[in-house]
N, C-alpha and C positions, 0 to 999 in steps of 0.2 A: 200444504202437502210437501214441504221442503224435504228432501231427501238426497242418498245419496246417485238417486237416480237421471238419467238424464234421456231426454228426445233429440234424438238431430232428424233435424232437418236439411237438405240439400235445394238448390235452388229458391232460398230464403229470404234472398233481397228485395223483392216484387212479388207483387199477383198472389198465385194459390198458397206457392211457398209460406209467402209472409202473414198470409192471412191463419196457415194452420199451424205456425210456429206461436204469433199469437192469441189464439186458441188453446194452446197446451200448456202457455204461460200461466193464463187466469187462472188454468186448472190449480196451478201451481209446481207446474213441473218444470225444473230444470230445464234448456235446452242446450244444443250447440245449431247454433245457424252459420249453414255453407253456402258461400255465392263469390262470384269475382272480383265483386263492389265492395271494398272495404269499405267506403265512404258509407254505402247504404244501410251497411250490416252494426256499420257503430252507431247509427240513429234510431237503427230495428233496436237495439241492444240496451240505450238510452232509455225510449218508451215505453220496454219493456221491463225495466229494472225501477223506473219511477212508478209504473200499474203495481206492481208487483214486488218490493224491494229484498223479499226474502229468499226470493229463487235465485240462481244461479245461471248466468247466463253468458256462454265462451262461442268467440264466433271463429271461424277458423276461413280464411280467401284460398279459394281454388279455382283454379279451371279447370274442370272435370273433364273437360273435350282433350286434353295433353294426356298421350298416351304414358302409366305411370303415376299421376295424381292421383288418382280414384283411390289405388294402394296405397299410397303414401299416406293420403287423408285419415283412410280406415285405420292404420300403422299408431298416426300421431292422437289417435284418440284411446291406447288402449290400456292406460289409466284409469277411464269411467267407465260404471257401470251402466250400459246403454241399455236402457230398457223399450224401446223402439225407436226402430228407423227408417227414417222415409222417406225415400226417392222421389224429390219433387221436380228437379234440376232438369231441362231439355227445352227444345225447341223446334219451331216448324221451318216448312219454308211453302209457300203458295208458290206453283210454277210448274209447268211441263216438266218432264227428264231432258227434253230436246233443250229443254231452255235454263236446265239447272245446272252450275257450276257445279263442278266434279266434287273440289274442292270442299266447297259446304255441304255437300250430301256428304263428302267424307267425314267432314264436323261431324253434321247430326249422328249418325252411324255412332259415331265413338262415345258420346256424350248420352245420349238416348238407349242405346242398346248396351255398350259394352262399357262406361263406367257403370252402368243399375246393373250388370251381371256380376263386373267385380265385388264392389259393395253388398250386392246382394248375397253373394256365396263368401263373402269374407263372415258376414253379420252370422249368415245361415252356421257354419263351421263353429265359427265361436260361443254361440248362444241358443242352437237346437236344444239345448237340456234345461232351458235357464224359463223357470216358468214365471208367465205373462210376459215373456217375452215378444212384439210383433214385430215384423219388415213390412211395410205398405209402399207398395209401389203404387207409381200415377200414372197410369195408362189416358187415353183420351176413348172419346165415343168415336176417334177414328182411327182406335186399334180393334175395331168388330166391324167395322164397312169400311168401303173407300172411299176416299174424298176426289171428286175430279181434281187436278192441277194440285196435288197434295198426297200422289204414288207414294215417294220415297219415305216421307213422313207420316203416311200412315204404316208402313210399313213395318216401323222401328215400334210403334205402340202396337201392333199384332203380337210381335216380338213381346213386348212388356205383358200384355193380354196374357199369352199362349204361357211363357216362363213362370208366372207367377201364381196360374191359375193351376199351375202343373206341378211347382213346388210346393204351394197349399197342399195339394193330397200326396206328396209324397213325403211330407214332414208328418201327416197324417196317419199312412199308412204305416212307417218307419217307428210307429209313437215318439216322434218329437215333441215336447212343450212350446215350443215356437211355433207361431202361426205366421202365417203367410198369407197379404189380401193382397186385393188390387182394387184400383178405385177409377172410374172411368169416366172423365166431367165433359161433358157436353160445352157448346160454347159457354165460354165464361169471358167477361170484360175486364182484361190484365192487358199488358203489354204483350203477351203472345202474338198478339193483332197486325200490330205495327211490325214487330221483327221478322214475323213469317210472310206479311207483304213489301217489305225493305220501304217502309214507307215512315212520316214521324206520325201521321195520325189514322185512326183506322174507326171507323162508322159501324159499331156495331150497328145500331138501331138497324140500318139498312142491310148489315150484310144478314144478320138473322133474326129480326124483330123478336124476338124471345130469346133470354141469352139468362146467365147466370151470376151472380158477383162474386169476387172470390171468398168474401166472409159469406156464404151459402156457403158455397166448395168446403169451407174448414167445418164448418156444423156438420156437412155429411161425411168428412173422414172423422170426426168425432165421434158420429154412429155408427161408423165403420168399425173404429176402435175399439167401440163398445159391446160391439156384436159379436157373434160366434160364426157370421156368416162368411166366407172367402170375398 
């Protein structure tokens, strides 16, 4: 399917990321994978160019959380014809408000909410006309309830929830060709675990004896993809 099209991905180095980057590889699609880890993103890049040698595949290191990145990211890619994009990129943090550093709520905030708003109305702006076009953002299942010891971070996935489900019918309403999902994974066993507990190792089995892997998570944004549903 080698074309001049391409998928990016955001938060591509680990977990859901990497799993539905590749995912879109096999398909045979082009990507661009974003994450901080250069290290991680030239072995993603590796793996995916020896499964696949005909696709195209450009990774680009950011920190999304630096206010200014997000646009600059979106800026240095507008040479390709991006035929979907996908907010994968954020993180949690387990902990009271009482007991959560200002600071790293301020991370999350920026990284979670406000680079997927830039990205997302950069993408929207440029490519509403451009058919089969999608944006898919990644919400959690605790952007629709709340999680005890997990306020601020559910908070920001309400945000992803409420904007995306809300840009859907209004690229709808507008008749845009671009569509607009959201995709909202329940626990899943990535490194989310570990980074939202500030911990190195984290037990799913125990914290929710049913949980999900992240090559599940890429199958259902692939029927996501595929579907007509928001």
């Amino acid at each position: 399917m080698n074309n001049q099209n391409y998928v990016v991905i955001t938060g591509a180095s680990a977990g859901i990321g990497r799993a539905i980057a590749a995912a879109f590889a096999r398909r045979g699609n082009n990507v661009v994978l974003v994450a901080r880890r250069e290290d991680a993103l030239l072995t993603l890049k590796a793996e995916l160019m020896q499964q696949n040698p005909d696709i195209m595949v450009e990774i680009r290191v950011c920190d999304l959380s630096v206010p200014g990145n997000a646009a600059a990211l979106y800026h240095s890619l507008s040479s390709l014809n991006i035929i979907a994009w996908i907010n994968n990129a954020g993180f949690g943090y387990y902990g009271t408000v009482a007991e959560q550093p200002v600071a790293e709520a301020e991370k999350m905030l920026a990284l979670n909410v406000n680079a997927l708003m830039v990205l997302s109305a950069l993408y929207v702006q440029d490519y509403q006309h451009t058919e089969g076009a999608q944006l898919i953002n990644i919400s959690s299942a605790g952007g629709y309830t709340i999680v005890p010891s997990a306020v601020t971070y559910c908070a920001t996935k309400f945000f992803v929830s409420a904007y995306t489900e809300g840009l859907a019918r209004e690229l709808i309403r507008n008749g845009a060709k671009l569509r607009a999902k959201v995709l909202a994974p329940a626990a899943t066993q990535t490194e989310f675990g570990q980074v939202a507990n500030n911990t190195d190792s984290y037990d799913y089995d125990r914290a929710f004896g049913r949980y999900h892997t992240s090559d599940e998570m890429a199958a259902f944004a692939l029927e996501l993809y595929d579907a007509d549903s928001i």
